[in-house]
ZADO-1210 file (C-alpha; in nm, 4 decimals, padded with zeros to 6 digits):
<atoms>
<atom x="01.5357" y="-04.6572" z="-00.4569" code="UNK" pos="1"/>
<atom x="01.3123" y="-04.5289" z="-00.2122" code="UNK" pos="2"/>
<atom x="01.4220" y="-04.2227" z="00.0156" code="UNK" pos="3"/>
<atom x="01.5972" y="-04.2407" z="00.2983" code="UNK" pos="4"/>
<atom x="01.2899" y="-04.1545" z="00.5776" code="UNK" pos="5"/>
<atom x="01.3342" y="-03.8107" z="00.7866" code="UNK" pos="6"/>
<atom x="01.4173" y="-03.8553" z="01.1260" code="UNK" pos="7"/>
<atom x="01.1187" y="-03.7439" z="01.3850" code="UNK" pos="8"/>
<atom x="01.1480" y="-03.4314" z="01.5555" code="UNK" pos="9"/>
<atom x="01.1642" y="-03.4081" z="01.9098" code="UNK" pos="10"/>
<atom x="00.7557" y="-03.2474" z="01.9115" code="UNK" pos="11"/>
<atom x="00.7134" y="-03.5588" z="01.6784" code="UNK" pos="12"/>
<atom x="00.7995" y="-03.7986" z="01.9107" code="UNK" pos="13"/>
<atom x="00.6707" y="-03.6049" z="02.2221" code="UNK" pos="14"/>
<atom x="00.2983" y="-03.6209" z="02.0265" code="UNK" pos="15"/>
<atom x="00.3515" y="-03.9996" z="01.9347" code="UNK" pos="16"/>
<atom x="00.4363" y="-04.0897" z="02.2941" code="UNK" pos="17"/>
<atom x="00.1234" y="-03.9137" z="02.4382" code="UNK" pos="18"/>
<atom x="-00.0706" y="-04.1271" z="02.2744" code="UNK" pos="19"/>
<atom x="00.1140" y="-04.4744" z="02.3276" code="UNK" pos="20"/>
<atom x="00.0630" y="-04.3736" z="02.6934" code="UNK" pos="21"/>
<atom x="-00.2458" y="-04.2677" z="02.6794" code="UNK" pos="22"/>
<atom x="-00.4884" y="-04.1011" z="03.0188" code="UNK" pos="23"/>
<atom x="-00.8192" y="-04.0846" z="02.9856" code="UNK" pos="24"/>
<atom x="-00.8323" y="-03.6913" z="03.1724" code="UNK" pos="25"/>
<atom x="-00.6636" y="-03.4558" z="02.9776" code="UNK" pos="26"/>
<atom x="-00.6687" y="-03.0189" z="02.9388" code="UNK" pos="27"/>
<atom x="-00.5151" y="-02.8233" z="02.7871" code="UNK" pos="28"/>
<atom x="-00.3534" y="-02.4716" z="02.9469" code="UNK" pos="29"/>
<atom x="-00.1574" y="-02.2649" z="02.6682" code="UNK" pos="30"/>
<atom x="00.1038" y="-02.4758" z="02.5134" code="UNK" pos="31"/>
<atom x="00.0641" y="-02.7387" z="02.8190" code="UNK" pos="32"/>
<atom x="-00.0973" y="-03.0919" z="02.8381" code="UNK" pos="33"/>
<atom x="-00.2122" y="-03.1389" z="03.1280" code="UNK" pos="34"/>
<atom x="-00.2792" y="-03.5617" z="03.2203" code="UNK" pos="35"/>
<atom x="-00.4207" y="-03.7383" z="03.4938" code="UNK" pos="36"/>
<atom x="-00.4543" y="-04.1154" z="03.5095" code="UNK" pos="37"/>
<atom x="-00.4577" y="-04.3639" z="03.8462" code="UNK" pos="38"/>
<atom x="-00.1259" y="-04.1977" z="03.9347" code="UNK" pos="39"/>
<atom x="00.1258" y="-04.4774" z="03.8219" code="UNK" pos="40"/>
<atom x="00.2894" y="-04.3990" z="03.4761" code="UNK" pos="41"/>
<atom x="00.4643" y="-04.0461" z="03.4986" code="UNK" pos="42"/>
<atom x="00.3948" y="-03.9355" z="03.1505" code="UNK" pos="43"/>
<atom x="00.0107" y="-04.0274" z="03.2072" code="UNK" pos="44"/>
<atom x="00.0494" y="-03.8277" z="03.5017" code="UNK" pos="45"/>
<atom x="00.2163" y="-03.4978" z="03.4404" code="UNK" pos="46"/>
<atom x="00.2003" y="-03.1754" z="03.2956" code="UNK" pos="47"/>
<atom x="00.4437" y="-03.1622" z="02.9491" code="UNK" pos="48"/>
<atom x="00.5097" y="-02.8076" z="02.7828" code="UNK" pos="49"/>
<atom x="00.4944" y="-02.8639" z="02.4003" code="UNK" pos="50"/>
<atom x="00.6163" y="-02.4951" z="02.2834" code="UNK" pos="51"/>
<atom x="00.9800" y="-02.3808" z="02.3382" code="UNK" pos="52"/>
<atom x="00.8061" y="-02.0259" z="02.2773" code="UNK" pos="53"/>
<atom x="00.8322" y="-01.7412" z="02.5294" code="UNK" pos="54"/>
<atom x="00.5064" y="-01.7853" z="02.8057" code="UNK" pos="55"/>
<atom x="00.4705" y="-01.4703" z="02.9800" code="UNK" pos="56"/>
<atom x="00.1356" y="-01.6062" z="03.1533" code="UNK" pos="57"/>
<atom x="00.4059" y="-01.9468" z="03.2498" code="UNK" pos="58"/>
<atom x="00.3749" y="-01.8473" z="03.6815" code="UNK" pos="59"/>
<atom x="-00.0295" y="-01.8151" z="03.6445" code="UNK" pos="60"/>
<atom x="-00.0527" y="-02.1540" z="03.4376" code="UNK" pos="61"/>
<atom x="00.1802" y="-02.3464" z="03.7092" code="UNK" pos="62"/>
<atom x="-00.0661" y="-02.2712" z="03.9733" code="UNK" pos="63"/>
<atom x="-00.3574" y="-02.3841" z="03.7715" code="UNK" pos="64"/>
<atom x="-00.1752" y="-02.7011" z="03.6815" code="UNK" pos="65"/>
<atom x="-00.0845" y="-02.7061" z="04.0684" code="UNK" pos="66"/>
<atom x="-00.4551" y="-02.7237" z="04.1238" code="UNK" pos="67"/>
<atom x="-00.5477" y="-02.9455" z="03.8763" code="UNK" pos="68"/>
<atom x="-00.3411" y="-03.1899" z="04.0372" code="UNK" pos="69"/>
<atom x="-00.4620" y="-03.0753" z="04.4184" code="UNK" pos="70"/>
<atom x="-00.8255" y="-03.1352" z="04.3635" code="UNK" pos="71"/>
<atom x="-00.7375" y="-03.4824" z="04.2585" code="UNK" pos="72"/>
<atom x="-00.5148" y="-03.5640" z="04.5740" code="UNK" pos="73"/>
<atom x="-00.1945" y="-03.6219" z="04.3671" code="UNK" pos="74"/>
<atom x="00.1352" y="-03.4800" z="04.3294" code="UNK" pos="75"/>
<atom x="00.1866" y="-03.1941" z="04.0222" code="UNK" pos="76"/>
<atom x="00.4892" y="-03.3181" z="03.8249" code="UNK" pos="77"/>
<atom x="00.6099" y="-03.1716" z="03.5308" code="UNK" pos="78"/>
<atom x="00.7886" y="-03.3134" z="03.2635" code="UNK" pos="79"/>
<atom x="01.0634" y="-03.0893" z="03.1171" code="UNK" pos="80"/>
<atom x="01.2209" y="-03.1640" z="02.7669" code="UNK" pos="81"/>
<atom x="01.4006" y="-02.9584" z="02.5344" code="UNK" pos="82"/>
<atom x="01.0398" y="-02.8338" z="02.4366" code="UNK" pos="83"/>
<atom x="01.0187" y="-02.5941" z="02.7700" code="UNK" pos="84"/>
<atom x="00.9316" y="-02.2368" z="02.7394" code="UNK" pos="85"/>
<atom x="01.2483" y="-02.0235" z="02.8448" code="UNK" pos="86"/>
<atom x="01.2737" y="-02.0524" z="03.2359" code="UNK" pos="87"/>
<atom x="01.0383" y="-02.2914" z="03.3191" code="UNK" pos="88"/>
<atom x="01.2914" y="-02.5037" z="03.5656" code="UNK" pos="89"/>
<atom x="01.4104" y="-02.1876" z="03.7067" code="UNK" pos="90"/>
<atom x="01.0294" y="-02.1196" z="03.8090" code="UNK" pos="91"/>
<atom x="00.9842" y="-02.4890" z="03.9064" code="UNK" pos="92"/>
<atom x="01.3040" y="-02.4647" z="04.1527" code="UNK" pos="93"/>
<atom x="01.2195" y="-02.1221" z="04.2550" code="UNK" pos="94"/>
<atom x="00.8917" y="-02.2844" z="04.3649" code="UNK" pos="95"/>
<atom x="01.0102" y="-02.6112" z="04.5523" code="UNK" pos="96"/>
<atom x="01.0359" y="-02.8677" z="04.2701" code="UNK" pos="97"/>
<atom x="01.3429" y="-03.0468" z="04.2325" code="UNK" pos="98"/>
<atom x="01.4443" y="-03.2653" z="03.9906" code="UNK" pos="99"/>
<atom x="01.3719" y="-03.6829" z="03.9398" code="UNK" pos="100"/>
<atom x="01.4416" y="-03.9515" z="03.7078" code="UNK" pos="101"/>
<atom x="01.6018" y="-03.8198" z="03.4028" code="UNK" pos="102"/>
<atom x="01.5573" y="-04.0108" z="03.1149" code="UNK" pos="103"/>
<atom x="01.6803" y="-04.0734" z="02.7574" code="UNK" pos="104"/>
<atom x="01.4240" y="-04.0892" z="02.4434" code="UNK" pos="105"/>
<atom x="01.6733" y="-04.3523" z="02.2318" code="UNK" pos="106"/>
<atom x="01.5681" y="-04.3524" z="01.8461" code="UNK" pos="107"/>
<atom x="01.6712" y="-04.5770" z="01.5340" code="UNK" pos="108"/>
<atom x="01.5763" y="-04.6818" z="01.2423" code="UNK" pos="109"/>
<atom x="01.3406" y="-04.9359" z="01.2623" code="UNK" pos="110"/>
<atom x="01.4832" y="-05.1720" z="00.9462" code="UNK" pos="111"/>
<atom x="01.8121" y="-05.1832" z="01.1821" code="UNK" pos="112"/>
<atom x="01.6144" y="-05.2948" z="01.5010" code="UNK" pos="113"/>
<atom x="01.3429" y="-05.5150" z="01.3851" code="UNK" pos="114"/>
<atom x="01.3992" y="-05.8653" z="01.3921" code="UNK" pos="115"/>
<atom x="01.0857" y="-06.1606" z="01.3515" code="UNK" pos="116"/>
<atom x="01.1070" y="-06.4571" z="01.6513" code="UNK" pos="117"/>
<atom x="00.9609" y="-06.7781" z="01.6228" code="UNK" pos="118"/>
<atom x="00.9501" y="-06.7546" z="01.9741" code="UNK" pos="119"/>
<atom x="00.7439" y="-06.4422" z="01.9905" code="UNK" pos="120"/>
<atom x="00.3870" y="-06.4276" z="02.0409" code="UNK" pos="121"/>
<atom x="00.1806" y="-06.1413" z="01.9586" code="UNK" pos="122"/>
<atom x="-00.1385" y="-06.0021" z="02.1727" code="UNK" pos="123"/>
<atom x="-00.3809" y="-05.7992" z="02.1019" code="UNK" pos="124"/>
<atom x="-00.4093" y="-05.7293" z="02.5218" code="UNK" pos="125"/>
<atom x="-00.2044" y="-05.7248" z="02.8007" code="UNK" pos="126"/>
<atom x="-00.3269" y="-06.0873" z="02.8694" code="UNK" pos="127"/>
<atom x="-00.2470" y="-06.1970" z="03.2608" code="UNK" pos="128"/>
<atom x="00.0430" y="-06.4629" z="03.1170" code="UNK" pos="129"/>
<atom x="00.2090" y="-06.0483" z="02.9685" code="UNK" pos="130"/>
<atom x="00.0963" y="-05.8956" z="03.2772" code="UNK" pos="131"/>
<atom x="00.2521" y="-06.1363" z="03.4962" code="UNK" pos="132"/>
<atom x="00.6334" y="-06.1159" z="03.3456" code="UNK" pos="133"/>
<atom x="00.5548" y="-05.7344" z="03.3241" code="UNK" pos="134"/>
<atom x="00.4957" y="-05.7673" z="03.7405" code="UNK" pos="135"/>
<atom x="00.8368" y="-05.9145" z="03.7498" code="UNK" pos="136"/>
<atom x="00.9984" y="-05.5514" z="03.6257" code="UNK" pos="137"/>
<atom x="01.0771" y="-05.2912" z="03.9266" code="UNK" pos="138"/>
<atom x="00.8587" y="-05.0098" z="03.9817" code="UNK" pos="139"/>
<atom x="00.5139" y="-05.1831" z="03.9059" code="UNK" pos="140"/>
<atom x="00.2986" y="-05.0117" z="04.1570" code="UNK" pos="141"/>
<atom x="-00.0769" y="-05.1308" z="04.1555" code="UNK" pos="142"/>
<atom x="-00.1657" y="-04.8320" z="03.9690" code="UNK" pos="143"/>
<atom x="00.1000" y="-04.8559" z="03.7185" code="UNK" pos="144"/>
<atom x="-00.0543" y="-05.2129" z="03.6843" code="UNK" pos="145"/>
<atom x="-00.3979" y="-05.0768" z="03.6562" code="UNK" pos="146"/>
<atom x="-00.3198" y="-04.8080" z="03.4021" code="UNK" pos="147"/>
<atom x="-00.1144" y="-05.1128" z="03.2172" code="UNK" pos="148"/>
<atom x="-00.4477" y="-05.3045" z="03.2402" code="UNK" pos="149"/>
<atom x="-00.6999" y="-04.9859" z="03.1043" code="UNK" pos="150"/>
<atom x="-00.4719" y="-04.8985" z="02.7597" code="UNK" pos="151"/>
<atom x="-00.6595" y="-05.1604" z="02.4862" code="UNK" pos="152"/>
<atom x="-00.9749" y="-04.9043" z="02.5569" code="UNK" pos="153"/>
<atom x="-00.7996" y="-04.5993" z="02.5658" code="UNK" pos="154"/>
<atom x="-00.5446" y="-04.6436" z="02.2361" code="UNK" pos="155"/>
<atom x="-00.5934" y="-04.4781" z="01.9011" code="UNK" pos="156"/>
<atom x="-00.3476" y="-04.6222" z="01.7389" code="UNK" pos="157"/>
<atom x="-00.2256" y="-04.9912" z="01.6864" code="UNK" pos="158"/>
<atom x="-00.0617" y="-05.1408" z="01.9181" code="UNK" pos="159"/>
<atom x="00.0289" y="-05.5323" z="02.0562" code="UNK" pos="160"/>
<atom x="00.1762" y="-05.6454" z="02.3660" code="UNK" pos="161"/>
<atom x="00.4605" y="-05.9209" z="02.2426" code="UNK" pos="162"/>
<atom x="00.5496" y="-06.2028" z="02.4943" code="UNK" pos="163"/>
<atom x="00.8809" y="-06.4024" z="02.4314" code="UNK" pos="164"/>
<atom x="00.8910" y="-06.7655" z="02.5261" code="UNK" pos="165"/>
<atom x="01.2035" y="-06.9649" z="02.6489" code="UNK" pos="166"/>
<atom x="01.1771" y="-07.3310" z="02.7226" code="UNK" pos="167"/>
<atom x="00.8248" y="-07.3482" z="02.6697" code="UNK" pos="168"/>
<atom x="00.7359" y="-07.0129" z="02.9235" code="UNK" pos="169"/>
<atom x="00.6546" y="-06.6883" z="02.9323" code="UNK" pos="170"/>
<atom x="01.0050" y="-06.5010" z="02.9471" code="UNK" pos="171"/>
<atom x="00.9995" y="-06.1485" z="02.8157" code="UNK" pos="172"/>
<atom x="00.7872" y="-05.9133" z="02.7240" code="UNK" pos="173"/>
<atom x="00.7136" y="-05.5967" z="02.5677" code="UNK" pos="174"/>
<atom x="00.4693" y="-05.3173" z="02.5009" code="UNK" pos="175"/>
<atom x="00.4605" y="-05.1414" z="02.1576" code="UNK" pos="176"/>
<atom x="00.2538" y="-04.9363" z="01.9142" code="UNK" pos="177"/>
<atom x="00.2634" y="-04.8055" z="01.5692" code="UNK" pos="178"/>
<atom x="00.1938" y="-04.4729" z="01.5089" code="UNK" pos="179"/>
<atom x="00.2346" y="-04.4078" z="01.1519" code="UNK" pos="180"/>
<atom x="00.6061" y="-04.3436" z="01.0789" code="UNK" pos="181"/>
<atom x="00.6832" y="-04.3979" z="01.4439" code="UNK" pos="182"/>
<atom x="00.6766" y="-04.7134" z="01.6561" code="UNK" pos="183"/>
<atom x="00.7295" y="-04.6933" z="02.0289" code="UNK" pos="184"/>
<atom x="00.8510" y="-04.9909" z="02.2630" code="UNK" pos="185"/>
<atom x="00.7373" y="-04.9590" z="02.6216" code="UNK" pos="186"/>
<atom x="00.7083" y="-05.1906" z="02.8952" code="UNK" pos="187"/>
<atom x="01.0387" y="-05.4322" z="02.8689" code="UNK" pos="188"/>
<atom x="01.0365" y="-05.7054" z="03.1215" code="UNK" pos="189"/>
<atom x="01.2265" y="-05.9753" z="03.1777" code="UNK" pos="190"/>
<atom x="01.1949" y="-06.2478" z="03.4535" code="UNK" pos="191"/>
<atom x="01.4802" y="-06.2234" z="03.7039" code="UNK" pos="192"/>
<atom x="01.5580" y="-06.6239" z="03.6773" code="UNK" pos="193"/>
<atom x="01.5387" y="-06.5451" z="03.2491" code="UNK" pos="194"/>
<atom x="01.8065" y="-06.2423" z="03.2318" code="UNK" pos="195"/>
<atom x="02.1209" y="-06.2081" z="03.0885" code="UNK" pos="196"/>
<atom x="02.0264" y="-06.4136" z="02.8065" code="UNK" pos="197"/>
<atom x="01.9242" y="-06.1896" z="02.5519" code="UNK" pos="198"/>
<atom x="01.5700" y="-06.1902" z="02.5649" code="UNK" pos="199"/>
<atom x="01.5509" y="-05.8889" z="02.6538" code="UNK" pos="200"/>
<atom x="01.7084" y="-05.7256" z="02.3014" code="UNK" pos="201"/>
<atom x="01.5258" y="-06.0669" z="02.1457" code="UNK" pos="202"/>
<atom x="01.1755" y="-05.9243" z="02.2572" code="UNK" pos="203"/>
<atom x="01.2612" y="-05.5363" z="02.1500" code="UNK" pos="204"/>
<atom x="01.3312" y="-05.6326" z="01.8501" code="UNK" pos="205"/>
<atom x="01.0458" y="-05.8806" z="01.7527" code="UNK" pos="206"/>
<atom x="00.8468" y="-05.6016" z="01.8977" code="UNK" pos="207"/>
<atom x="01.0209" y="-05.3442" z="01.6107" code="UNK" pos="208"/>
<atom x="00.9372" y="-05.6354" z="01.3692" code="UNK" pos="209"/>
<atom x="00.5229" y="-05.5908" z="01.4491" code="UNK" pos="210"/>
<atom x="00.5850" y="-05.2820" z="01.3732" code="UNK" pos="211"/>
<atom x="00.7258" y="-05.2693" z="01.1130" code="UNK" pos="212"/>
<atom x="00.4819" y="-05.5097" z="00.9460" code="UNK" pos="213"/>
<atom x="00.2415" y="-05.1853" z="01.0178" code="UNK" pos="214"/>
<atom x="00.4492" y="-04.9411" z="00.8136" code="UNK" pos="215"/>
<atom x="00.6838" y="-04.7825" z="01.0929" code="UNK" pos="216"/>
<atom x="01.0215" y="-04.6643" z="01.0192" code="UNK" pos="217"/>
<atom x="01.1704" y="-04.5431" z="01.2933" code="UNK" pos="218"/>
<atom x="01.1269" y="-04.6505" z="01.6332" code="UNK" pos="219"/>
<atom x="01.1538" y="-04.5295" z="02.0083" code="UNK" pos="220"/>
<atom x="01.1924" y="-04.6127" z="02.3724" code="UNK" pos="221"/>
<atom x="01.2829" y="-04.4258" z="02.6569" code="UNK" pos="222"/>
<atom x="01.5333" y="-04.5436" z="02.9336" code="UNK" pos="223"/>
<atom x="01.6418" y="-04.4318" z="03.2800" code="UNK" pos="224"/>
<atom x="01.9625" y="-04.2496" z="03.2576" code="UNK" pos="225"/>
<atom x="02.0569" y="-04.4807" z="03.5732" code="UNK" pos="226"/>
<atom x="01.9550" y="-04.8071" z="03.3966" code="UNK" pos="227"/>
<atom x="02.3134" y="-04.8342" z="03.2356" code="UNK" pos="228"/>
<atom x="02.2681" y="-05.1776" z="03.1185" code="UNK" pos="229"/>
<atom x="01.9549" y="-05.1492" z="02.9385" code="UNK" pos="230"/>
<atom x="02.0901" y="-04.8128" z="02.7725" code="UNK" pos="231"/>
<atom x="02.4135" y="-05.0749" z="02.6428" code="UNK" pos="232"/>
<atom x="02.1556" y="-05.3349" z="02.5615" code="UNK" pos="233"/>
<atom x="01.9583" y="-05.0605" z="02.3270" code="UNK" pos="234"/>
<atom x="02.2427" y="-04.9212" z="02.2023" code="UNK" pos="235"/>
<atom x="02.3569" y="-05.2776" z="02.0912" code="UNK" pos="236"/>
<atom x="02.0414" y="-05.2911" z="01.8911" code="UNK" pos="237"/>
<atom x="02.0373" y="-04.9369" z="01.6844" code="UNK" pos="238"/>
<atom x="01.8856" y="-04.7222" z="01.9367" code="UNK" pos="239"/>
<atom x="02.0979" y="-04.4148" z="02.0323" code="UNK" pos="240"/>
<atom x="02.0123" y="-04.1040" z="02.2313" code="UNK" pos="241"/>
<atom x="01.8059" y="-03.8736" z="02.0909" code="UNK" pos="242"/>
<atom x="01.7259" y="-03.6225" z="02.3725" code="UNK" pos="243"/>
<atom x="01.6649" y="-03.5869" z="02.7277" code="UNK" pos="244"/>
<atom x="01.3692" y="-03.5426" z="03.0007" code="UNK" pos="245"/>
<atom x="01.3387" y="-03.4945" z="03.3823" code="UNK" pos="246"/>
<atom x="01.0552" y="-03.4879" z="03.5816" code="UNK" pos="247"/>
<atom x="01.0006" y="-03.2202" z="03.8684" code="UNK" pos="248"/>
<atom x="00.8141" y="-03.2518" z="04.1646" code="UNK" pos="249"/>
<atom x="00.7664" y="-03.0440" z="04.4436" code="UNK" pos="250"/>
<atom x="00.8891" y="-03.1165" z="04.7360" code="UNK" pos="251"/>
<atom x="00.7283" y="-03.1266" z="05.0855" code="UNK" pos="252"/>
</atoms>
């Protein structure tokens, strides 16, 4: 019998995600990433810490991040997980950043979630049939939508956008890639006409299934804290809280 796979680390998952959501300007300041994209995604445009470790040099490196962000006319935001050097949101507030949108990183074994569809088709693009159930989804910015449009040439992993069919049309979709031992599903739409159906848990886990196929064991997603039902829909399918994240902006 084969052993039972480890479960990712939070530093695991925080690597595998910055490169699902990938932005083609990226530094590096001490144990910071520092991304930049067309301003949509959050994660593709924010500063994450990646080192729980004391940073006495933590109030210099938030005003070169602050910069950073300045000369490109956007907002700084910072991501803060449980990987945050000691005091960063103390600094942040102490600053004028408040907090926004916390989230939940949900994790589960993938062999639980995955599930092959019939109705499923896989792309190797965000195709304009994906793109146009992914428009239906709230949030979707024409940035976000641009960044959406840029990932095929900025991945290094595998990846396939997976559109569900009902009735003969586009229904659901969903974004995911396979990084090794760790699939991530991004990106779930489904049209407003086509919910409360199931589709929506349908596409996740045909999505899981992909990956899978690729070698994956476990799999992730992240959900709005807010977004009760999709948290309830997740959880229905194996995917359970792992940890937490909040962005923080400065306010003006």
């Amino acid at each position: 019998m084969a052993p039972e796979p480890l479960a990712p680390s939070i530093l695991d998952i925080e690597r595998a995600t910055l490169t699902a959501v990938p932005a083609p300007i990226l530094a590096f300041d001490g144990p910071f990433v520092v991304r930049r994209f067309r301003g949509g995604t959050g994660r593709a445009n924010a500063a994450c810490p990646m080192d729980p470790s004391p940073d006495p040099c933590l109030a210099s490196r938030l005003v070169r991040i602050e910069a950073f962000y300045a000369r490109a006319g956007q907002p700084t935001r910072i991501r803060s997980t449980p990987l945050d050097p000691p005091g960063m949101t103390a600094l942040l507030q102490a600053r004028g950043y408040r907090p926004r949108d916390e989230s939940q990183v949900i994790l589960g074994r993938i062999a639980v979630v995955a599930a092959s569809d019939a109705a499923a088709e896989v792309l190797a693009a965000p195709e304009p049939r994906w793109a146009e159930v992914m428009a239906s989804a709230e949030h979707q910015s024409p940035a976000r939508q641009a960044e959406k449009a840029a990932m095929p040439g900025l991945l290094g992993v595998p990846a396939a956008w997976v559109l569900l069919h009902d009735q003969g049309r586009p229904a659901a979709c969903a974004f995911v890639t396979a990084d090794g031992p760790l699939a991530g599903l991004f990106d779930l739409a489904v049209r407003p006409e086509c919910r409360r159906q199931g589709l929506g848990q349908r596409v996740m886990r045909a999505a899981a299934a992909w990956a899978a196929a690729q070698g994956a064991a476990w799999v992730y997603a992240q959900v709005s804290c807010a977004n009760h039902a999709s948290l309830a829909m997740n959880a229905r399918i194996g995917l359970r809280e792992h940890y937490r994240y909040t962005y923080y902006l400065k306010t003006a």
